[in-house]
C-alpha positions in Angstrom: 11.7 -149.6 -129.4 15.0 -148.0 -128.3 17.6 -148.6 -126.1 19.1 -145.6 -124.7 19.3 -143.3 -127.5 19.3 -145.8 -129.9 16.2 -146.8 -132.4 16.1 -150.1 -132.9 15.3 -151.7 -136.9 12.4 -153.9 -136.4 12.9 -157.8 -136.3 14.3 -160.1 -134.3 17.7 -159.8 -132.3 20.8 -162.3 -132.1 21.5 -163.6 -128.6 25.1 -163.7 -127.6 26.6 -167.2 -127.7 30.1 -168.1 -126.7 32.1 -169.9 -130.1 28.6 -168.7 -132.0 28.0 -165.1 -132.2 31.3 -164.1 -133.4 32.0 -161.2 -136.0 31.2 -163.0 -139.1 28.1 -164.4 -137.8 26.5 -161.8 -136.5 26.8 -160.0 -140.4 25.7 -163.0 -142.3 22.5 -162.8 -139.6 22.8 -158.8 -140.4 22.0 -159.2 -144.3 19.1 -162.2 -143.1 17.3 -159.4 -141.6 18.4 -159.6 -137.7 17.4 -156.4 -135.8 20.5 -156.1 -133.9 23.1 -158.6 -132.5 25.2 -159.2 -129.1 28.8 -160.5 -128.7 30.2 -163.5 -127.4 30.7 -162.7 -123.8 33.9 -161.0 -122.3 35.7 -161.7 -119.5 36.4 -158.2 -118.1 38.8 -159.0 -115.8 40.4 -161.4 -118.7 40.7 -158.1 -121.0 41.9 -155.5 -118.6 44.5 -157.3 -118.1 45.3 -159.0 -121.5 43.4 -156.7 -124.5 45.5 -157.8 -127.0 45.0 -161.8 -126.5 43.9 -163.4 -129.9 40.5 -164.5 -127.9 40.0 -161.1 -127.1 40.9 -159.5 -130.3 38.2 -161.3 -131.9 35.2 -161.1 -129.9 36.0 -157.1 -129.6 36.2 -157.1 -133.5 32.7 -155.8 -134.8 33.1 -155.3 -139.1 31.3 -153.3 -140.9 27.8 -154.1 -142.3 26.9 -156.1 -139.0 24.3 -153.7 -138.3 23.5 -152.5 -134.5 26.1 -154.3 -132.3 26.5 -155.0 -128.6 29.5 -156.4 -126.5 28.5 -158.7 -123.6 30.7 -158.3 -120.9 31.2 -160.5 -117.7 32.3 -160.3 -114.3 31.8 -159.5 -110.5 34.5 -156.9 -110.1 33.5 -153.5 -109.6 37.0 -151.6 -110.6 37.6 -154.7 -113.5 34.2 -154.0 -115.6 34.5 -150.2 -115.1 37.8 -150.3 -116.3 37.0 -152.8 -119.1 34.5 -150.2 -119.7 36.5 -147.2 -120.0 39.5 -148.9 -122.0 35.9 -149.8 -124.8 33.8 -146.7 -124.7 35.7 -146.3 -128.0 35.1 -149.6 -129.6 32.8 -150.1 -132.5 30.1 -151.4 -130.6 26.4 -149.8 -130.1 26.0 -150.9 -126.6 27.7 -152.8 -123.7 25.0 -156.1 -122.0 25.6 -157.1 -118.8 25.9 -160.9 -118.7 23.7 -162.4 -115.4 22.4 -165.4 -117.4 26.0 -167.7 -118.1 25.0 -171.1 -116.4 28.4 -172.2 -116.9 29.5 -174.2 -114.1 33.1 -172.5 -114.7 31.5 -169.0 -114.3 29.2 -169.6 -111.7 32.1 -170.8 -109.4 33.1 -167.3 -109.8 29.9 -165.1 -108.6 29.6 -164.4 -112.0 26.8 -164.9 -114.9 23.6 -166.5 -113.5 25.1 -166.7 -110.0 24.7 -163.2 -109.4 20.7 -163.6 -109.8 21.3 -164.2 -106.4 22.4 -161.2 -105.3 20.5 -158.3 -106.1 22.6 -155.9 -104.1 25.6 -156.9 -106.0 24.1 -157.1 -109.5 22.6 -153.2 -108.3 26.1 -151.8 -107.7 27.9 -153.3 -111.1 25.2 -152.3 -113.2 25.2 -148.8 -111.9 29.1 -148.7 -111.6 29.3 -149.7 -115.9 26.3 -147.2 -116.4 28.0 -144.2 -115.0 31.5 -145.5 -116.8 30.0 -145.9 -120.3 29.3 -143.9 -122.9 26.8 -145.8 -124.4 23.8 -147.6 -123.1 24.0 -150.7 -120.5 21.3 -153.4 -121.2 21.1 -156.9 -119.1 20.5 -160.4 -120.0 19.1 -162.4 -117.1 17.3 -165.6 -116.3 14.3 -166.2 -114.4 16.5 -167.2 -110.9 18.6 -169.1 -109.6 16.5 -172.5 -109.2 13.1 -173.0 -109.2 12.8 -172.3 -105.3 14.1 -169.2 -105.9 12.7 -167.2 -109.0 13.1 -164.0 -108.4 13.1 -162.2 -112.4 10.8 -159.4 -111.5 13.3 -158.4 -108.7 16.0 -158.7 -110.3 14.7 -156.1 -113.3 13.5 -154.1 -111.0 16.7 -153.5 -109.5 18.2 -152.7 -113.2 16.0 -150.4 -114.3 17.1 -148.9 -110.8 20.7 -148.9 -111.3 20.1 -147.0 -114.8 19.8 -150.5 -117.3 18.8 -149.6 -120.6 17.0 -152.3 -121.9 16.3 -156.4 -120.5 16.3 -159.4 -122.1 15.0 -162.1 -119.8 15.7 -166.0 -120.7 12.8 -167.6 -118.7 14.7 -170.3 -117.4 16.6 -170.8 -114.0 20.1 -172.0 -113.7 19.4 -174.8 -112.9 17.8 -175.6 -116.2 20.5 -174.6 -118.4 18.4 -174.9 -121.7 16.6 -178.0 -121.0 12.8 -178.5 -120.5 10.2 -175.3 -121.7 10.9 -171.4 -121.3 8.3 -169.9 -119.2 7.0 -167.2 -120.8 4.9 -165.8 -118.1 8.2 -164.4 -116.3 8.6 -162.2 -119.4 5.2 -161.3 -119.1 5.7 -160.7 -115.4 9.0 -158.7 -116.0 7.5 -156.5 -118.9 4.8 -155.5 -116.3 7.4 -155.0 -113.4 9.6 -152.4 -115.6 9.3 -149.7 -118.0 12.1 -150.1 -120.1 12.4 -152.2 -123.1 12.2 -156.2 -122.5 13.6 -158.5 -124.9 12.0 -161.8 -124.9 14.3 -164.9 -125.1 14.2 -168.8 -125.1 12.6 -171.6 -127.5 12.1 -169.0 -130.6 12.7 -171.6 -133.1 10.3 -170.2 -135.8 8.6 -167.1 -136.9 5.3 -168.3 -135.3 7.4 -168.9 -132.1 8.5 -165.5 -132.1 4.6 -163.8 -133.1 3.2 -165.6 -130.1 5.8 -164.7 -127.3 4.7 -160.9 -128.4 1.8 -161.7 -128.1 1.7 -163.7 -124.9 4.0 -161.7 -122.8 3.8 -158.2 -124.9 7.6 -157.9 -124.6 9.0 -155.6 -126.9 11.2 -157.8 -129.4 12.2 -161.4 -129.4 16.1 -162.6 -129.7 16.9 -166.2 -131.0 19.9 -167.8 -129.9 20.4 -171.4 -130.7 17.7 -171.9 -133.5 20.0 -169.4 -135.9 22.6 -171.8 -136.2 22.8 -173.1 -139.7 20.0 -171.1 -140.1 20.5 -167.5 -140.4 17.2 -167.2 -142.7 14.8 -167.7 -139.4 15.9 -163.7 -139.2 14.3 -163.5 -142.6 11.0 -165.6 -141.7 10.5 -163.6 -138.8 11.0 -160.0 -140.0 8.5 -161.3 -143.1 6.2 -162.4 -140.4 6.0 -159.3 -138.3 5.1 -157.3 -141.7 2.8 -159.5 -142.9 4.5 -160.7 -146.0 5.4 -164.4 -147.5 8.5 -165.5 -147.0 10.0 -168.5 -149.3 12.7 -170.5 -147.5 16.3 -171.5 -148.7 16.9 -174.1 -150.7 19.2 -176.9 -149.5 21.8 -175.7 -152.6 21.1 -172.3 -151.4 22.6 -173.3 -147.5 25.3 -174.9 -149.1 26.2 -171.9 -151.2 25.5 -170.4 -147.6 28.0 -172.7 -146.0 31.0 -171.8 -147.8 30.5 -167.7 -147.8 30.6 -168.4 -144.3 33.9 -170.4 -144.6 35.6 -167.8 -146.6 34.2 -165.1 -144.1 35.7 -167.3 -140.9 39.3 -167.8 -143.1 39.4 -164.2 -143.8 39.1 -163.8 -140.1 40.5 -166.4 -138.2 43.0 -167.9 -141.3 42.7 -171.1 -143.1 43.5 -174.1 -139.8 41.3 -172.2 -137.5 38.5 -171.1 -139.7 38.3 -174.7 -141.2 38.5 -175.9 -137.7 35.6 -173.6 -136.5 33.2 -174.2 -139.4 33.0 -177.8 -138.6 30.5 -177.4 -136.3 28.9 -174.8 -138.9 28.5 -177.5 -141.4 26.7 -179.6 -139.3 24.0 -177.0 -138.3 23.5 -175.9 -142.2 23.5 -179.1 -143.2 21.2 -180.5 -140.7 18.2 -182.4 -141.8 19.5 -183.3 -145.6 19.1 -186.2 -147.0 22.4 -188.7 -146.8 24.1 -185.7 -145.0 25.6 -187.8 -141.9 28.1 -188.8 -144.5 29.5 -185.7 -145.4 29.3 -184.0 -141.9 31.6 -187.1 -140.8 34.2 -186.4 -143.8 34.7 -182.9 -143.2 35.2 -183.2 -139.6 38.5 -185.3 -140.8 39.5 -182.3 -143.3 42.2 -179.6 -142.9 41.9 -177.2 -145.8 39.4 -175.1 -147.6 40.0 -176.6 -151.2 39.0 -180.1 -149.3 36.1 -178.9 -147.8 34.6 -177.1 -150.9 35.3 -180.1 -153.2 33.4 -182.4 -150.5 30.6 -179.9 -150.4 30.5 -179.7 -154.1 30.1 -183.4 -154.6 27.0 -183.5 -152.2 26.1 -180.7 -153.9 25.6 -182.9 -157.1 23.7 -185.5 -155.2 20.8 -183.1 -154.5 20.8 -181.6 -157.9 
């Protein structure tokens, strides 16, 4: 598939995940195999008027070796995303998504994310506004409406692939759902009938057969995985072996470990030694999920400060599986 100008590597995508999808994640997914990646979302108000803010530094930040990047932005300002726009058309980023799936109750207050699922008009004039500003292609993530009285998906691509949208990715589940109960895949279907432009199917791709069967089911063009690729970047791996027809062997729990701490050296180099150990906390307790006598450990580190402290602890449970 492409999106705009751009071919696209076969596999699955990363969704864009605020705290998640930052610059080191979206290389270690890179090397696993991921097709492309998206950003952590961006207020573009919040940059056009503060680009060099740390928060902002980082989420612009794309390193090399990530593969085919794009930057999510956010917003409901006309002359704030064109501008946010303009001031990025330079950036090292591949393509600029449209954020209208955020259920965030602090976005939504805004007319922003999800909340603009209601208004198609709206939604029609920003997209085409960033599409004539950018340089690069415009995709747009959406959900399947509002609430469930109101699902209105197959409009809402419709208007666009109108307004000049590159590519969709559609999240099968209202606002109102946030990520609880089941994706309906049969809006992606729907969608992909409704539009000729690439649709990315999202929601519940937890496995490689997860991801075979929504192509299957709904004929979208690729897949992108959001939350099942934390502290497991391999599912990339499983599901690019899957789509070629090949085996694929799974990691080993010494091999997440080893895992674990590339991506706490990555996050240090980045972030420095407090705030990367403070943001792999939550790292270690995705890889280490489902080991045997891990609760222990996950605990522990939560309490540590320093790198040499956490590599030690991880060491020691290291021996305990050997």
């Amino acid at each position: 598939m492409r999106i705009g100008h751009i071919e696209m590597p076969e596999g699955a995508a990363l969704a864009p995940m605020a705290g998640i999808s930052d610059a080191v994640m979206r290389r270690l997914c890179h090397e696993m195999g991921c097709a492309w990646s998206v950003s952590e979302m961006l207020s573009a108000k919040g940059y056009v008027y503060a680009p060099d803010r740390r928060v902002h530094r980082e989420i612009t930040t794309c390193s090399q070796g990530s593969g085919i990047c794009g930057l999510q932005l956010f917003g409901r300002e006309e002359d704030m995303l064109v501008r946010a726009i303009e001031m990025l058309n330079s950036s090292p980023f591949d393509f600029f998504d449209f954020n209208m799936g955020c259920p965030a109750p602090k976005v939504v207050q805004n007319g922003e994310g999800s909340a603009l699922m209601k208004e198609p008009l709206t939604a029609y004039k920003l997209i085409k506004s960033m599409v004539k500003a950018a340089v690069k292609p415009v995709t747009v993530k959406i959900r399947a409406g509002w609430d469930r009285d109101s699902i209105n998906a197959v409009e809402i691509a419709k208007v666009c692939e109108d307004a000049g949208a590159s590519a969709l990715c559609v999240h099968p589940r209202t606002r109102d759902m946030y990520y609880s109960g089941l994706a309906d895949r049969g809006i992606i279907a729907d969608v992909k009938q409704a539009v000729g432009i690439p649709v990315i199917g999202n929601g519940d791709i937890k496995s490689a057969d997860d991801a075979l069967s929504m192509i299957a089911q709904t004929h979208c063009d690729a897949v992108m995985v959001a939350r099942a690729a934390q502290g497991n970047i391999w599912i990339f791996k499983e599901i690019l072996c899957a789509l070629r027809g090949e085996s694929y062997t799974p990691p080993t729990n010494i091999e997440k470990i080893e895992t674990l701490k590339r991506h706490a050296l990555m996050q240090i180099e980045a972030l420095g030694e407090y705030m990367g150990v403070m943001e792999m906390r939550k790292h270690v307790a995705w890889y280490l999920r489902g080991m045997p006598g891990s609760a222990t450990l996950r605990a522990s580190v939560n309490e540590l400060a320093n790198l040499e402290q956490v590599f030690q602890a991880l060491d020691d449970y290291a021996q305990t599986l050997i």
